[in-house]
Backbone as CSV, one residue per row, in Angstrom:
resi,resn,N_x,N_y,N_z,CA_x,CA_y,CA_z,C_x,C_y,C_z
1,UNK,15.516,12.672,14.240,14.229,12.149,13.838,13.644,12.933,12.667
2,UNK,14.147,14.101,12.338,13.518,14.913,11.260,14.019,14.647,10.301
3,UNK,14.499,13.511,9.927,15.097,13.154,8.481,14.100,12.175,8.017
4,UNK,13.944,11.172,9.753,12.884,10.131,9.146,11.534,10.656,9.197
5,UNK,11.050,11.624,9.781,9.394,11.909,10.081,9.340,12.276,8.099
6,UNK,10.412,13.037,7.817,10.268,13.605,6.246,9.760,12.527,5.115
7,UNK,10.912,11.373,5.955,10.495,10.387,4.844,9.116,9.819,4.843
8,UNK,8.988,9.648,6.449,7.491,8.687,6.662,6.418,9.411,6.026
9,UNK,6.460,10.370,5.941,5.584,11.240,5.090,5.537,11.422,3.693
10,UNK,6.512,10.960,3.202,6.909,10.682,1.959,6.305,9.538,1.527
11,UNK,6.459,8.594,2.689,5.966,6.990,2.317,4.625,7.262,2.201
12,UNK,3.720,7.554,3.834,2.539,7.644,4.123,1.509,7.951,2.192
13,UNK,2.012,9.369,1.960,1.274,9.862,0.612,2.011,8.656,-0.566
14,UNK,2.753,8.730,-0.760,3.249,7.187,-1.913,2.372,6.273,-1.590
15,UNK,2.201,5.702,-0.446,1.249,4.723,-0.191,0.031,4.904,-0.428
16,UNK,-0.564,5.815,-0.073,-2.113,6.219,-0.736,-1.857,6.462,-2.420
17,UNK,-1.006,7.054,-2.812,-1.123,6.931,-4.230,-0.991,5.499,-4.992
18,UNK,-0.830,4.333,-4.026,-0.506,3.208,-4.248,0.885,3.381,-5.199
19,UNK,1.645,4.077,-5.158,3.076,4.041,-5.580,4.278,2.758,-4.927
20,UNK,3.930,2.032,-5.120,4.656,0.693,-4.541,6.093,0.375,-4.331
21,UNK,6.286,0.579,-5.294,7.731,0.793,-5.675,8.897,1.516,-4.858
22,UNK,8.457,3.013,-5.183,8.738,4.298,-4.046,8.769,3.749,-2.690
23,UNK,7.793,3.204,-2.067,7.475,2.600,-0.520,8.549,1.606,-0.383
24,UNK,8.431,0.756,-1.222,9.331,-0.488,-1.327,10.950,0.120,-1.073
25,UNK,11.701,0.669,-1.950,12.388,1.394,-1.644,12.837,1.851,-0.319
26,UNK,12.315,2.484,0.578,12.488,3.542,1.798,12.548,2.119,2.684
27,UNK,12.953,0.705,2.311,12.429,-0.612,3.389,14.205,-1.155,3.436
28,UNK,14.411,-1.558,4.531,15.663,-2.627,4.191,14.964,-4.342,3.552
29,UNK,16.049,-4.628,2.701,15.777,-6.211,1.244,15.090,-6.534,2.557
30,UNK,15.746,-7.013,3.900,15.126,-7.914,5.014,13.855,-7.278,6.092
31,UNK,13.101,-6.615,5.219,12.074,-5.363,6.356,11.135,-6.750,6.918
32,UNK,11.066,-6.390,7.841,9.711,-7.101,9.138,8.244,-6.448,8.468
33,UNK,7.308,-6.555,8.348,6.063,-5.901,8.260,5.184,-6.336,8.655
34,UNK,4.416,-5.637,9.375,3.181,-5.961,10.028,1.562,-6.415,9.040
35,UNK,1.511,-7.393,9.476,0.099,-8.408,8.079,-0.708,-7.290,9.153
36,UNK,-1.330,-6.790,8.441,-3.016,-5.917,9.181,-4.163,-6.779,9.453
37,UNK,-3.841,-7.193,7.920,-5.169,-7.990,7.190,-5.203,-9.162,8.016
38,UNK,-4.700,-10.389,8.620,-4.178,-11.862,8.744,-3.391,-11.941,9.710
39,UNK,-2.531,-10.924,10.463,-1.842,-11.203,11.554,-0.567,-11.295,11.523
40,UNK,0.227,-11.365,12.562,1.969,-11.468,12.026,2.678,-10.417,11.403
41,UNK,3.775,-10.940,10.643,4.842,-10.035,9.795,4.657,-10.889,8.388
42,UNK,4.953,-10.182,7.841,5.662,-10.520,6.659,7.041,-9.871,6.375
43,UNK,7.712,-10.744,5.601,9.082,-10.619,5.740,10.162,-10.484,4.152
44,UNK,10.352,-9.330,4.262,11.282,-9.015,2.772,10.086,-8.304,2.214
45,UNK,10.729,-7.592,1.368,10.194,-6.524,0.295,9.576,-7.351,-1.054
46,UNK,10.048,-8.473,-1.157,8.740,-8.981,-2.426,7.699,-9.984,-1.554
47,UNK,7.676,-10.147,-0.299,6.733,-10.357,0.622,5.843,-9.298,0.849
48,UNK,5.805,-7.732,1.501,5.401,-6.948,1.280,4.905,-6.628,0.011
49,UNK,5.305,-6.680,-0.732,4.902,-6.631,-2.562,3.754,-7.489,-2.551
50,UNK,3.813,-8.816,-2.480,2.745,-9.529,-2.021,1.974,-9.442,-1.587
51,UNK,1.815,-9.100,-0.122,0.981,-8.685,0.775,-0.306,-6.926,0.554
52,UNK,0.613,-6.589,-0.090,-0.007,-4.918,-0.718,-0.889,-5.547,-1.841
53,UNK,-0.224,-6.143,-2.979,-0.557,-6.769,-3.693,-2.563,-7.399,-3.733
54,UNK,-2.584,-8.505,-2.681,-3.709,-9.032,-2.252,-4.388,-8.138,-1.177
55,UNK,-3.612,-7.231,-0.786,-4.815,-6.348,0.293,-5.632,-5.653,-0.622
56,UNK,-4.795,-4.264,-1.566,-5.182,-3.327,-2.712,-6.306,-4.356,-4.048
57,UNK,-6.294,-5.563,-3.601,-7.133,-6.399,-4.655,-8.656,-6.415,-4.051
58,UNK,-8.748,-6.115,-2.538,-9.662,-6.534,-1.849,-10.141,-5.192,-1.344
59,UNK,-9.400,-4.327,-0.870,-9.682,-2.992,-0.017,-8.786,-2.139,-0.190
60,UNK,-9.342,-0.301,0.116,-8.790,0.908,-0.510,-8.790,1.357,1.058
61,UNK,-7.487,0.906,0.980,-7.006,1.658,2.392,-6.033,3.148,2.208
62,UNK,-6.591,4.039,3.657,-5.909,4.907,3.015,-5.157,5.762,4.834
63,UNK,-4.512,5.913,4.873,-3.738,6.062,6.002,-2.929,7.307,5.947
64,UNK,-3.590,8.247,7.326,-2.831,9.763,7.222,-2.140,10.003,8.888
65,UNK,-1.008,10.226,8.664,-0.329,10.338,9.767,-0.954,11.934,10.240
66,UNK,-0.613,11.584,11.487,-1.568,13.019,12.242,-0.357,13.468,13.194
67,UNK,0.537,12.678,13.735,1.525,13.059,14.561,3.102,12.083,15.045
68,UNK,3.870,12.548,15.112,4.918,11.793,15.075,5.719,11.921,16.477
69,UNK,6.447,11.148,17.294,6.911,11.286,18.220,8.021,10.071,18.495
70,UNK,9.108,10.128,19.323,10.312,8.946,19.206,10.025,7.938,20.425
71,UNK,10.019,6.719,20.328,9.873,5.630,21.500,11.012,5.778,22.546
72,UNK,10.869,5.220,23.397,11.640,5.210,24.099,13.223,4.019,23.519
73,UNK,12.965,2.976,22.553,14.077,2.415,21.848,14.476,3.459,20.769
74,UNK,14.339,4.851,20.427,14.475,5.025,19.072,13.403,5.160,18.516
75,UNK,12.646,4.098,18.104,11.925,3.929,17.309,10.941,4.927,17.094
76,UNK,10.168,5.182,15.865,9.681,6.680,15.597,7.606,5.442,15.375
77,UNK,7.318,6.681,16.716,5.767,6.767,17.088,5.427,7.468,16.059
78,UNK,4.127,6.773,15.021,3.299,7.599,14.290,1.671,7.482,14.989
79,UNK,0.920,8.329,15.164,-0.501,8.452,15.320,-1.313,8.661,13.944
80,UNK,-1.528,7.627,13.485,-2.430,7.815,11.793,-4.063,7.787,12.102
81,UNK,-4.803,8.019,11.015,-5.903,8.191,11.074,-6.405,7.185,9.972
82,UNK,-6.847,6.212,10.015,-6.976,4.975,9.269,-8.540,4.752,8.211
83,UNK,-8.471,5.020,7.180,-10.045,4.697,6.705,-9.780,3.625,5.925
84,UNK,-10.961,2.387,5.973,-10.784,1.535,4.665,-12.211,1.551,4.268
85,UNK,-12.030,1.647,3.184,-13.274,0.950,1.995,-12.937,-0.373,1.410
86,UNK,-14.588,-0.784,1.134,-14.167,-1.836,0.222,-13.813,-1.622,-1.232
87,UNK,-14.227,-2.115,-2.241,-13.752,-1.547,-3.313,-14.848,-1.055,-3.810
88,UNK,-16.241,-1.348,-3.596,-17.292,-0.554,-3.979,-17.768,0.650,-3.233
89,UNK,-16.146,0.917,-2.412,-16.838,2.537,-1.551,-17.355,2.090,-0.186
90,UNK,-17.826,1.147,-0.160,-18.623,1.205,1.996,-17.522,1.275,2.717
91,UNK,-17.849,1.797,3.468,-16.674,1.941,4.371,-16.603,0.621,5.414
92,UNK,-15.493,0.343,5.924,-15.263,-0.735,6.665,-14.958,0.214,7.850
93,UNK,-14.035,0.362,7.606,-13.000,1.004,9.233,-13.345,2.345,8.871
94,UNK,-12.699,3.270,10.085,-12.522,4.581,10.542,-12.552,4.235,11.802
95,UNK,-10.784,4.906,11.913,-9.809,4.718,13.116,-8.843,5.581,13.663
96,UNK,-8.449,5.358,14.762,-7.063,5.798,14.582,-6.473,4.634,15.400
97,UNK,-4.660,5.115,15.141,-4.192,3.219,15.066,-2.833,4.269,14.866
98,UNK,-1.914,3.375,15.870,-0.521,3.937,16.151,0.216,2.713,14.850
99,UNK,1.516,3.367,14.380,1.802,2.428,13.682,3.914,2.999,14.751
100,UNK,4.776,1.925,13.879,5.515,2.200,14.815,6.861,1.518,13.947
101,UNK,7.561,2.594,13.600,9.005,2.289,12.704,10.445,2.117,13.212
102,UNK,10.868,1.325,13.430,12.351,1.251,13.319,13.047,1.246,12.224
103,UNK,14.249,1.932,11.933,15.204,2.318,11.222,16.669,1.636,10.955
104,UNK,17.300,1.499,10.163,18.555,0.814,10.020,18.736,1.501,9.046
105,UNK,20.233,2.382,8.870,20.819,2.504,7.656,19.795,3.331,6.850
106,UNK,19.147,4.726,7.497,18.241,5.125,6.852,17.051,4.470,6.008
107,UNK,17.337,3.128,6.175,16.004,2.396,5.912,14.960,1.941,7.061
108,UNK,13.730,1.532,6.927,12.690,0.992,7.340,13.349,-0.429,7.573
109,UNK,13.854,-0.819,8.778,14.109,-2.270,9.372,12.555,-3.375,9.684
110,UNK,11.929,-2.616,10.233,10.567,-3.169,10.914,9.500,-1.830,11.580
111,UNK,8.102,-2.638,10.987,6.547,-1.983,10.896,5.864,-2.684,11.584
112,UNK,5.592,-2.197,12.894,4.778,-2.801,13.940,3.444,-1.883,14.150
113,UNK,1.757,-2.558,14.342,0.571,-1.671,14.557,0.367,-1.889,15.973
114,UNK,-0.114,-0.935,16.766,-0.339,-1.037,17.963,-1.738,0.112,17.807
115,UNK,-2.520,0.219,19.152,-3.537,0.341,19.211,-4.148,2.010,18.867
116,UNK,-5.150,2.172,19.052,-4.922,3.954,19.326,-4.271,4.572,20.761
């Protein structure tokens, strides 16, 4: 698991820098992703592209992992600490909010949110 906690942390800060690309990358072409905004998955990496796309148009989300731990499938438990603004600064959220990775092939297979 200490290869992927390295990366998720890698992603986590890329993602606040809105580095897209980088994130995109660390995903398998066929990644699952969890819609925050709307519900569901979205599906493939220029879906995600999309989806970042129209969120970052609307709201400055910014997401800090606080602790990492392995599911009982594998799958790697993150505990994040969640703030969003709108784009003029008010804050919307302040949270915390489990997020939850499976792996393939050293990539990101599927991004599921579950509760605090």
């Amino acid at each position: 698991m200490a290869g992927e906690v390295e990366l998720l942390r890698r992603i986590y800060e890329r993602f606040n820098a809105r580095d897209m690309e980088t994130v995109l990358a660390a995903m398998r072409q066929d990644v699952a992703w969890a819609n925050g905004m709307e519900g569901g998955h979205v599906y493939g990496r220029d879906s995600v592209r999309d989806y970042w796309t129209r969120q970052w148009a609307m709201l400055d989300p910014r997401v800090e992992p606080v602790g990492f731990r392995t599911g009982p499938g594998g799958e790697v438990i993150v505990d994040v600490h969640q703030v969003v603004h709108d784009l003029e600064g008010k804050l919307l959220v302040d949270q915390m909010v489990v997020h939850i990775f499976r792996f393939e092939g050293g990539l990101i297979q599927r991004f599921d949110i579950g509760g605090a």
